[in-house]
PyMOL Python script that loads the backbone (N, CA, C, O; Angstrom):
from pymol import cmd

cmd.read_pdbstr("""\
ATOM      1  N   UNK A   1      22.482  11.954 -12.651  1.00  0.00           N
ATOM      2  CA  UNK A   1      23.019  13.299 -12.603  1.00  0.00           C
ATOM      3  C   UNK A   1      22.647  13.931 -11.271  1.00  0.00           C
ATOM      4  O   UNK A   1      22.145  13.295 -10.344  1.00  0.00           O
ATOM      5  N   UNK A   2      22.991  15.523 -11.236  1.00  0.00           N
ATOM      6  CA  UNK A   2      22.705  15.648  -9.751  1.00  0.00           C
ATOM      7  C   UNK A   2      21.490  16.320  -9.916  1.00  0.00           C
ATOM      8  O   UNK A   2      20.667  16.071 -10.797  1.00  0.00           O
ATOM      9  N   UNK A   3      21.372  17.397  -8.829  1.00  0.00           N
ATOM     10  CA  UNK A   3      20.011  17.583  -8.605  1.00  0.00           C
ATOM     11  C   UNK A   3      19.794  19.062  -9.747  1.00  0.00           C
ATOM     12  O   UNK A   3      20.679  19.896  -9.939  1.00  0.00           O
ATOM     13  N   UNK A   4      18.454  19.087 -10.365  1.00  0.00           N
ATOM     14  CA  UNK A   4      18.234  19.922 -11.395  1.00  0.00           C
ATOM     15  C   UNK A   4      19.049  20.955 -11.555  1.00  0.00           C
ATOM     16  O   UNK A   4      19.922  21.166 -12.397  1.00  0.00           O
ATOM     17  N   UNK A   5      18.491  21.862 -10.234  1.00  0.00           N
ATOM     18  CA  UNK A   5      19.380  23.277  -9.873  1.00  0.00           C
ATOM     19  C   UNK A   5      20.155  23.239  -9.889  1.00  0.00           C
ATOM     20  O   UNK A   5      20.483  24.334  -9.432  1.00  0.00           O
ATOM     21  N   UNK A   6      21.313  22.536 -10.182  1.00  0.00           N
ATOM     22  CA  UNK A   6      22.670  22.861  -9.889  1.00  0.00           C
ATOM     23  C   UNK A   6      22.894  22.313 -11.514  1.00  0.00           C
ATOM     24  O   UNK A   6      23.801  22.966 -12.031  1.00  0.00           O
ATOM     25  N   UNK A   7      22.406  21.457 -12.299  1.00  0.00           N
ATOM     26  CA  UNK A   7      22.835  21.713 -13.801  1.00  0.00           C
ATOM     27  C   UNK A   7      22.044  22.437 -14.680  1.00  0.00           C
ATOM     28  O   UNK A   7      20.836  22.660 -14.608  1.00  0.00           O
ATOM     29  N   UNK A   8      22.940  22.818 -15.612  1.00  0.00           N
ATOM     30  CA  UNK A   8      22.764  23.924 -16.560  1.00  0.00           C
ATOM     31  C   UNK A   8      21.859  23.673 -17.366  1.00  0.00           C
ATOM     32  O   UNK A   8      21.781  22.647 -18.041  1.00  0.00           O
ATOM     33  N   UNK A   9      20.839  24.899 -17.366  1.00  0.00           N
ATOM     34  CA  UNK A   9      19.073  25.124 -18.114  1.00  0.00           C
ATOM     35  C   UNK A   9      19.963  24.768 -19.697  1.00  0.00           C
ATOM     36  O   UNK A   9      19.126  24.943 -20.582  1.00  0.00           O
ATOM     37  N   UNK A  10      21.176  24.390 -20.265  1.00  0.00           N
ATOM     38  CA  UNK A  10      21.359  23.946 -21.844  1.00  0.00           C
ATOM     39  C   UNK A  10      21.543  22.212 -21.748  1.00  0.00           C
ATOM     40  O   UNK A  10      20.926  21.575 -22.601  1.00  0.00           O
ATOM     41  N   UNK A  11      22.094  21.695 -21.074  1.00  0.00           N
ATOM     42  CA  UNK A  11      22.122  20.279 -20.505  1.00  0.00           C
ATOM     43  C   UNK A  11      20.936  19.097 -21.145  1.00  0.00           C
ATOM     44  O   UNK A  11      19.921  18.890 -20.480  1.00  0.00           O
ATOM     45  N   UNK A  12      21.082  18.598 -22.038  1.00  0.00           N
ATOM     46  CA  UNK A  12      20.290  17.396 -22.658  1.00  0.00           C
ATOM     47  C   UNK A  12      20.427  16.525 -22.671  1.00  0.00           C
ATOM     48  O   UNK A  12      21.131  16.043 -23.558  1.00  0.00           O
ATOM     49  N   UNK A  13      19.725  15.569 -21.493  1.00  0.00           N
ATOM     50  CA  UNK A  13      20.276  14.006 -21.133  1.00  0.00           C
ATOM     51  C   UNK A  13      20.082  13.592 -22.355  1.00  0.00           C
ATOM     52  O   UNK A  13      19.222  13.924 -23.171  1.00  0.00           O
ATOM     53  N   UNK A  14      21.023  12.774 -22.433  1.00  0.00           N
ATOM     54  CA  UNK A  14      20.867  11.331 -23.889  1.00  0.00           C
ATOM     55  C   UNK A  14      20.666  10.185 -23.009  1.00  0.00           C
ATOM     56  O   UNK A  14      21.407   9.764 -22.121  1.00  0.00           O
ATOM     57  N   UNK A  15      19.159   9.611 -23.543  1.00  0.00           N
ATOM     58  CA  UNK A  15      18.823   8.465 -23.029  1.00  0.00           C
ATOM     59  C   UNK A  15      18.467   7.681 -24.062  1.00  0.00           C
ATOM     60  O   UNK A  15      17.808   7.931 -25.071  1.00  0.00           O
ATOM     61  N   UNK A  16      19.112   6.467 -23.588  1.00  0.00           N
ATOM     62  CA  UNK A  16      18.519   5.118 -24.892  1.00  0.00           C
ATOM     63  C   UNK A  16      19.020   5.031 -25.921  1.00  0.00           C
ATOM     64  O   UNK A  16      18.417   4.327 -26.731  1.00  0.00           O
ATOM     65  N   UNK A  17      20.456   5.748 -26.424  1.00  0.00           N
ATOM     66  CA  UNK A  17      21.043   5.873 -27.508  1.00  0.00           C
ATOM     67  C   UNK A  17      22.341   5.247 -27.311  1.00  0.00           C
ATOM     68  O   UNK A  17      23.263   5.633 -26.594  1.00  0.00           O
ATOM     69  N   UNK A  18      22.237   3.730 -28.416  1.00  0.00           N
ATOM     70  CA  UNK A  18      23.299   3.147 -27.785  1.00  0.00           C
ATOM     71  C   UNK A  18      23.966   3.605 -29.056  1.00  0.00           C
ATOM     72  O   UNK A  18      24.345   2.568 -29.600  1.00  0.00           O
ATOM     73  N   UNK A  19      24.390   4.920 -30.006  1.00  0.00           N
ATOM     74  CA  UNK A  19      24.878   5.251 -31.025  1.00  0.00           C
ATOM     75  C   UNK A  19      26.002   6.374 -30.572  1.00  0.00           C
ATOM     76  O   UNK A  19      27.028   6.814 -31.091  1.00  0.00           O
ATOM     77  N   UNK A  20      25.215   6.636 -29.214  1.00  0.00           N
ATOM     78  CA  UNK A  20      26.410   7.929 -28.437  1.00  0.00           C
ATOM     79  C   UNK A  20      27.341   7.368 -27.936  1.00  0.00           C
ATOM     80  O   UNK A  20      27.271   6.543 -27.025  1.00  0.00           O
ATOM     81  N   UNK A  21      28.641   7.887 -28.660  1.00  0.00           N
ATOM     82  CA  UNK A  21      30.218   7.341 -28.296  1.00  0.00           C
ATOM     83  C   UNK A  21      30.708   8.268 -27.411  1.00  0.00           C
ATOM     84  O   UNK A  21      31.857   8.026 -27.041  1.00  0.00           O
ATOM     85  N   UNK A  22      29.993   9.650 -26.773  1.00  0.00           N
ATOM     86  CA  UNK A  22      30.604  10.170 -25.770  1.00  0.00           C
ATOM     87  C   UNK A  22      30.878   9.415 -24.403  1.00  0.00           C
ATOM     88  O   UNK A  22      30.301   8.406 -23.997  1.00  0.00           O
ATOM     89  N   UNK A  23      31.932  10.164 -23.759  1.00  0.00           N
ATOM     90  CA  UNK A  23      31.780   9.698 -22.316  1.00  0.00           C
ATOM     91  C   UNK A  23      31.040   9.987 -21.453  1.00  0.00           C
ATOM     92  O   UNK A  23      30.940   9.205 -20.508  1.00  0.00           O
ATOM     93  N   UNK A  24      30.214  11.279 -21.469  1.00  0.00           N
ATOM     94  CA  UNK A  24      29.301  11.895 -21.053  1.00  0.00           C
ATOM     95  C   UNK A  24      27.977  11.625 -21.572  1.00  0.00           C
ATOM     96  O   UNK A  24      27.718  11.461 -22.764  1.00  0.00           O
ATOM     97  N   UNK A  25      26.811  11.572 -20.218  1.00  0.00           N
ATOM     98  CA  UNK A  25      25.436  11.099 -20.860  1.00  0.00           C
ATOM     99  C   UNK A  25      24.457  12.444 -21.103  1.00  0.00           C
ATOM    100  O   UNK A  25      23.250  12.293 -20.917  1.00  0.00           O
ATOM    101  N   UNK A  26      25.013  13.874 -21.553  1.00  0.00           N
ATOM    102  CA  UNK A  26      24.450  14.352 -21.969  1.00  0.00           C
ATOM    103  C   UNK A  26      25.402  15.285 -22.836  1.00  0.00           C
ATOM    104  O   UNK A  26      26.632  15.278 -22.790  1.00  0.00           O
ATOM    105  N   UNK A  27      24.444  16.244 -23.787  1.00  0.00           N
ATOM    106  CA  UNK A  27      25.201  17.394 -24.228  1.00  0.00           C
ATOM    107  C   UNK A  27      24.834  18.577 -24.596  1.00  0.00           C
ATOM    108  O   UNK A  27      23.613  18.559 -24.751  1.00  0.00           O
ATOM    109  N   UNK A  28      25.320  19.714 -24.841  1.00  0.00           N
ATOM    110  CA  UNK A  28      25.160  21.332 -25.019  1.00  0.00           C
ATOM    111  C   UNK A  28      23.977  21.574 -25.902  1.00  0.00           C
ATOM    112  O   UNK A  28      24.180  20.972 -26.956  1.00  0.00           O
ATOM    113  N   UNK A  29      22.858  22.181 -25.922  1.00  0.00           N
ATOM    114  CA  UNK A  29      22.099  22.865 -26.615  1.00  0.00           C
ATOM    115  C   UNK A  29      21.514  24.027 -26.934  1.00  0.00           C
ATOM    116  O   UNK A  29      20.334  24.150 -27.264  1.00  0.00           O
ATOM    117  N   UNK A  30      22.535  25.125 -26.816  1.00  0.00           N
ATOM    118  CA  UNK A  30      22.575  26.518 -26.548  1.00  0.00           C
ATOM    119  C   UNK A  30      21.590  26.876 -27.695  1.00  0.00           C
ATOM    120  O   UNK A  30      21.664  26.168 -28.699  1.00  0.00           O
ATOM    121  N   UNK A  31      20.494  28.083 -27.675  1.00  0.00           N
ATOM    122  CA  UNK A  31      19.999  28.619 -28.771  1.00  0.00           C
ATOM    123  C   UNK A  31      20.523  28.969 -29.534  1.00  0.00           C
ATOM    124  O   UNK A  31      20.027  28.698 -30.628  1.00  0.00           O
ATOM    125  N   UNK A  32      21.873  29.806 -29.560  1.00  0.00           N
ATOM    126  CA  UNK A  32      23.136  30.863 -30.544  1.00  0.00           C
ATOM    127  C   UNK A  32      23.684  29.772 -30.632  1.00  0.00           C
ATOM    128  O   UNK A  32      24.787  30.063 -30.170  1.00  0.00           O
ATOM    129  N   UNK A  33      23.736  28.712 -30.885  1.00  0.00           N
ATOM    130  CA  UNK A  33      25.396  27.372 -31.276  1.00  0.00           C
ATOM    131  C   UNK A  33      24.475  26.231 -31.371  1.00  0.00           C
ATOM    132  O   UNK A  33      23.258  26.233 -31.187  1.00  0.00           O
ATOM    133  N   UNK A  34      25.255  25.248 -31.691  1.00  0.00           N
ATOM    134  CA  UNK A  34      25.065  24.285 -32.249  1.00  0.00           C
ATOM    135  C   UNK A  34      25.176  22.787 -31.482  1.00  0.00           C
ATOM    136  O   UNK A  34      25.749  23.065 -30.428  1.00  0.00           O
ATOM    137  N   UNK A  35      24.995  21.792 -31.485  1.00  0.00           N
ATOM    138  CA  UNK A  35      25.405  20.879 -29.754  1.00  0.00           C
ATOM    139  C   UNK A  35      27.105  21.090 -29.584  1.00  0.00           C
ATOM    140  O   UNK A  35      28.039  21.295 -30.359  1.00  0.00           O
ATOM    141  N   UNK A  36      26.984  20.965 -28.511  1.00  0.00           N
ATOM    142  CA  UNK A  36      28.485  20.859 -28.059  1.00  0.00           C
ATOM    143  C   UNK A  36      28.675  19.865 -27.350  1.00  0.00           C
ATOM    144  O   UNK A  36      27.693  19.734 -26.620  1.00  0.00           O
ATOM    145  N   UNK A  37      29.530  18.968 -27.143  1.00  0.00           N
ATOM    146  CA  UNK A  37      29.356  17.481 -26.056  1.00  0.00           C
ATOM    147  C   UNK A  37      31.142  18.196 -24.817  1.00  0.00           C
ATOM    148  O   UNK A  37      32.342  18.412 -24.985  1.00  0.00           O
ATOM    149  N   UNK A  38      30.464  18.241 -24.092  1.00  0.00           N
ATOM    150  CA  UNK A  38      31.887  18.890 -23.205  1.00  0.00           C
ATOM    151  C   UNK A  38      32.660  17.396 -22.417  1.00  0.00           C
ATOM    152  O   UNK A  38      32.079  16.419 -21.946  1.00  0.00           O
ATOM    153  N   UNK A  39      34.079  17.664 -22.495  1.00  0.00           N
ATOM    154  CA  UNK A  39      34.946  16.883 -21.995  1.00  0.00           C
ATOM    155  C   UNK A  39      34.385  16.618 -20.319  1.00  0.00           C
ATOM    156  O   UNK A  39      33.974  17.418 -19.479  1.00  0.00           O
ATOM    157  N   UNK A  40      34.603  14.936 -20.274  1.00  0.00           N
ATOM    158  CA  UNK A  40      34.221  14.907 -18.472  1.00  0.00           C
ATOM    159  C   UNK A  40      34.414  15.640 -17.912  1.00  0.00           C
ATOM    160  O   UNK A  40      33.475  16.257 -17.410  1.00  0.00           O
ATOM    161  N   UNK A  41      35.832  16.040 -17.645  1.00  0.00           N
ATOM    162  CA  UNK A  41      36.160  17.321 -17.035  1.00  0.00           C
ATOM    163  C   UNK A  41      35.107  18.359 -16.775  1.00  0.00           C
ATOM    164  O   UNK A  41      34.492  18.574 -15.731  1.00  0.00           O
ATOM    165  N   UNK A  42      35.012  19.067 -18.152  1.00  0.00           N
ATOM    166  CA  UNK A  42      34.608  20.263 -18.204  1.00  0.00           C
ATOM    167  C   UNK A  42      32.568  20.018 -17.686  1.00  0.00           C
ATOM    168  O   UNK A  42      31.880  20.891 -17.156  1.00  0.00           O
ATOM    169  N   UNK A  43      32.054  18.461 -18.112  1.00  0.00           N
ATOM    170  CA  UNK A  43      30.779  18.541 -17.817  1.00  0.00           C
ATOM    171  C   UNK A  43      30.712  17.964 -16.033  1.00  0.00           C
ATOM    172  O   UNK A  43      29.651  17.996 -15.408  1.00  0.00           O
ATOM    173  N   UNK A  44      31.756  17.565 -15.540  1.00  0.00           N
ATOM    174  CA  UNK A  44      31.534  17.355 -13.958  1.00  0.00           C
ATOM    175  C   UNK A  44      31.598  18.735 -13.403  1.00  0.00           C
ATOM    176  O   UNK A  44      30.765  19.082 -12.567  1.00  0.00           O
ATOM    177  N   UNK A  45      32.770  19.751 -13.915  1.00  0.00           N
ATOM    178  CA  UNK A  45      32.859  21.131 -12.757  1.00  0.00           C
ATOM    179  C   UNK A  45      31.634  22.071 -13.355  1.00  0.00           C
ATOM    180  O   UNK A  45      30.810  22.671 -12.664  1.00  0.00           O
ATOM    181  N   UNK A  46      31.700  22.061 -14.700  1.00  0.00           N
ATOM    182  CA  UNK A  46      30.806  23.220 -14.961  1.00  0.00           C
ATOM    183  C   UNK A  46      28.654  22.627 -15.588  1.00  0.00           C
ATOM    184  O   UNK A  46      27.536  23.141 -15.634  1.00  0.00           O
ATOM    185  N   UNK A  47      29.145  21.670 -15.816  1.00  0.00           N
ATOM    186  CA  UNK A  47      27.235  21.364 -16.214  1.00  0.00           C
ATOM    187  C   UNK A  47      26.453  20.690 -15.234  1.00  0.00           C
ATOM    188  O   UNK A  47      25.251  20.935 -15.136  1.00  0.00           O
ATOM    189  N   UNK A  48      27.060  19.815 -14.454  1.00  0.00           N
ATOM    190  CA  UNK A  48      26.419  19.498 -13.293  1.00  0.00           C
ATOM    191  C   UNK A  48      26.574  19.966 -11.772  1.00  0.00           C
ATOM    192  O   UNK A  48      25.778  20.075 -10.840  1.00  0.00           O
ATOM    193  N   UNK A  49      28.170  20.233 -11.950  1.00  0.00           N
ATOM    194  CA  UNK A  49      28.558  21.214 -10.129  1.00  0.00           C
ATOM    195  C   UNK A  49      28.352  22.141  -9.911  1.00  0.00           C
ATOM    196  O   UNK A  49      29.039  22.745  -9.087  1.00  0.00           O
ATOM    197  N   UNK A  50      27.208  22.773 -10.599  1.00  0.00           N
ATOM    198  CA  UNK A  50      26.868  24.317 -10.122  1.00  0.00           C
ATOM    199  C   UNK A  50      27.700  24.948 -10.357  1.00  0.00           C
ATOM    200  O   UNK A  50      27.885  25.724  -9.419  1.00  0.00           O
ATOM    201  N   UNK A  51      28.656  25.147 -11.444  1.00  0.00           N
ATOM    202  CA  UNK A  51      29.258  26.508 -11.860  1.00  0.00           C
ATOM    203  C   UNK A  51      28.742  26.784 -13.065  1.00  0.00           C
ATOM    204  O   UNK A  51      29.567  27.491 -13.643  1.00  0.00           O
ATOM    205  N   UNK A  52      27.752  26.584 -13.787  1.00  0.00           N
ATOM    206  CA  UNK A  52      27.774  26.452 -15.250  1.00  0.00           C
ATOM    207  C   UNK A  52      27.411  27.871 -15.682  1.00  0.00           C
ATOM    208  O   UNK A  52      27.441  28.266 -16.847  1.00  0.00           O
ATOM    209  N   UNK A  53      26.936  28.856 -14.224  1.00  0.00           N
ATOM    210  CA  UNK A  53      27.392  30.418 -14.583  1.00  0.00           C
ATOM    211  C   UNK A  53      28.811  31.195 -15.302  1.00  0.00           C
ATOM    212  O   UNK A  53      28.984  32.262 -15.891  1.00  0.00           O
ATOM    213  N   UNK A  54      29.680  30.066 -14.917  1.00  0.00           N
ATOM    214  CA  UNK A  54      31.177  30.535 -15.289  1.00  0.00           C
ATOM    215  C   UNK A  54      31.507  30.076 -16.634  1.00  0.00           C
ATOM    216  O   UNK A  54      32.698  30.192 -16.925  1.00  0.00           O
ATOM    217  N   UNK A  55      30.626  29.508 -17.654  1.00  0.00           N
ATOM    218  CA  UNK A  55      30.511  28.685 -18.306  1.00  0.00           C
ATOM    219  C   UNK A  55      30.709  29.977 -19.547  1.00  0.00           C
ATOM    220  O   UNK A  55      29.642  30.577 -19.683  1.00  0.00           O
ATOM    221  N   UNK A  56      31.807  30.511 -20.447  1.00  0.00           N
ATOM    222  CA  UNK A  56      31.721  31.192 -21.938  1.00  0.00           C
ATOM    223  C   UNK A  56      30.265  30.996 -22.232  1.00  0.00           C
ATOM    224  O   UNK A  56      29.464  31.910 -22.039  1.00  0.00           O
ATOM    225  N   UNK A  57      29.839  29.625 -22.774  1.00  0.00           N
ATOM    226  CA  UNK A  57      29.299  29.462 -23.363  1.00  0.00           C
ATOM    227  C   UNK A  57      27.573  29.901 -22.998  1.00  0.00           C
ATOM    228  O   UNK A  57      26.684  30.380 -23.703  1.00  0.00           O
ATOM    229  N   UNK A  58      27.622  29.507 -21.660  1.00  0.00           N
ATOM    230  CA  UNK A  58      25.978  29.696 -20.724  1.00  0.00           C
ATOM    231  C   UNK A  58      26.437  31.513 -20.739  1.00  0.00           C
ATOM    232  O   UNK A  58      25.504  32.060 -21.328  1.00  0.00           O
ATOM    233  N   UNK A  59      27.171  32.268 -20.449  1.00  0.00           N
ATOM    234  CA  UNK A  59      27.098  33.623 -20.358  1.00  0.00           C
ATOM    235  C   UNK A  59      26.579  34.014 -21.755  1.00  0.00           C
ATOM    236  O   UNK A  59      25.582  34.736 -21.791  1.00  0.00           O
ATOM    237  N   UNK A  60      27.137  33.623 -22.889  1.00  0.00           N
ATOM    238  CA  UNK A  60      26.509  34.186 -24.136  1.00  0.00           C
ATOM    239  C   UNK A  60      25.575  33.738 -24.572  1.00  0.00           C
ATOM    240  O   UNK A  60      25.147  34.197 -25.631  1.00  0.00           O
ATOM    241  N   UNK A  61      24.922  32.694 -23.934  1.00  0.00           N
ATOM    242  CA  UNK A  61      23.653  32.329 -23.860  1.00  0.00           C
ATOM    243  C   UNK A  61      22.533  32.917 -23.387  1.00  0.00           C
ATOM    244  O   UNK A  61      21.403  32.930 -23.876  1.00  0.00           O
ATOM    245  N   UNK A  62      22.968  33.433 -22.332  1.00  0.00           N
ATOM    246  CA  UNK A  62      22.017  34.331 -21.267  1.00  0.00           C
ATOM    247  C   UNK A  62      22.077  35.545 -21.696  1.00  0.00           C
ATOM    248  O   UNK A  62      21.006  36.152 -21.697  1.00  0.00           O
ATOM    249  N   UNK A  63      23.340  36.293 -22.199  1.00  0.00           N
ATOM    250  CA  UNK A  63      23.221  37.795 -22.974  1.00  0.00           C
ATOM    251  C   UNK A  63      22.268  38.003 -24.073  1.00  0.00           C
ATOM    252  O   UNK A  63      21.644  39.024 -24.361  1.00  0.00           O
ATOM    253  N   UNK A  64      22.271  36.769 -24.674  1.00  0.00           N
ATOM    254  CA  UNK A  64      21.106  36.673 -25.910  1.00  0.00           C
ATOM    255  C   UNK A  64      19.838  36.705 -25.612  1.00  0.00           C
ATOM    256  O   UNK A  64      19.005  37.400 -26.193  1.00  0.00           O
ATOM    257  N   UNK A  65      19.632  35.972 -24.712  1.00  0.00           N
ATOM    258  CA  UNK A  65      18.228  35.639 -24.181  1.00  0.00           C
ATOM    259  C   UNK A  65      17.497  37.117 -23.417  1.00  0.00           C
ATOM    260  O   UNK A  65      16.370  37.603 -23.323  1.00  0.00           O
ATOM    261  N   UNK A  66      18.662  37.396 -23.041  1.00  0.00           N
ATOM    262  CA  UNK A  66      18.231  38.569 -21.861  1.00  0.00           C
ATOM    263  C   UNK A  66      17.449  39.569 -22.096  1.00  0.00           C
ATOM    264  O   UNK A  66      17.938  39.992 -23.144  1.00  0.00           O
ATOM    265  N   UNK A  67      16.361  40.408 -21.796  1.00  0.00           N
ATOM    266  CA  UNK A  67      15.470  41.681 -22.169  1.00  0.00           C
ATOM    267  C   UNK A  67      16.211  42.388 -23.279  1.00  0.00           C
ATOM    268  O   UNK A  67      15.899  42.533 -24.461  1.00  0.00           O
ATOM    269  N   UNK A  68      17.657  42.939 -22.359  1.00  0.00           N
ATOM    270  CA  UNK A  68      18.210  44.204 -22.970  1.00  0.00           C
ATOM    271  C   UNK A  68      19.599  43.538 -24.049  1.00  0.00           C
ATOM    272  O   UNK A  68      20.451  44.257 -24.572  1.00  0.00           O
ATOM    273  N   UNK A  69      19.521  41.976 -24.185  1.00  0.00           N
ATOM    274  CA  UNK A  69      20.485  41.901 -25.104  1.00  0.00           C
ATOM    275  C   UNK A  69      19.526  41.623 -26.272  1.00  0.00           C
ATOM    276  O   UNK A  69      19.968  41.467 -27.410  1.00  0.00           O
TER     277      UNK A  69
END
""", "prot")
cmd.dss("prot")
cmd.show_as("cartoon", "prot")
cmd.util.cbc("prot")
cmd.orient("prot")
């Protein structure tokens, strides 16, 4: 994967699990939801390329977490 900072603080490598049929070697672990495994697509631009700010899911993540949410 790439370098920390640029993927998303929900991001959970799967290692050693030869039971995972995704195409992707990790997946979603938001506190408010449940896993989510995101389409290549969606985990090359937004969980590892540094957009994962633009991410629905990381914004209502962070509103929850936040002081004043």
């Amino acid at each position: 994967m790439t370098d920390h900072d640029e993927r998303c603080p929900f991001l959970v490598p799967v290692t050693a699990d030869h039971l995972f049929v995704f195409p992707v070697p990790a997946f979603c672990r938001r506190p408010d939801a449940g896993v989510y495994v995101p389409s290549v697509e969606k985990f090359m631009r937004l969980c590892v390329g540094g957009a994962h700010a633009e991410c629905p899911g990381y914004v209502a993540a962070m509103e929850l977490l936040s002081p004043a949410g």
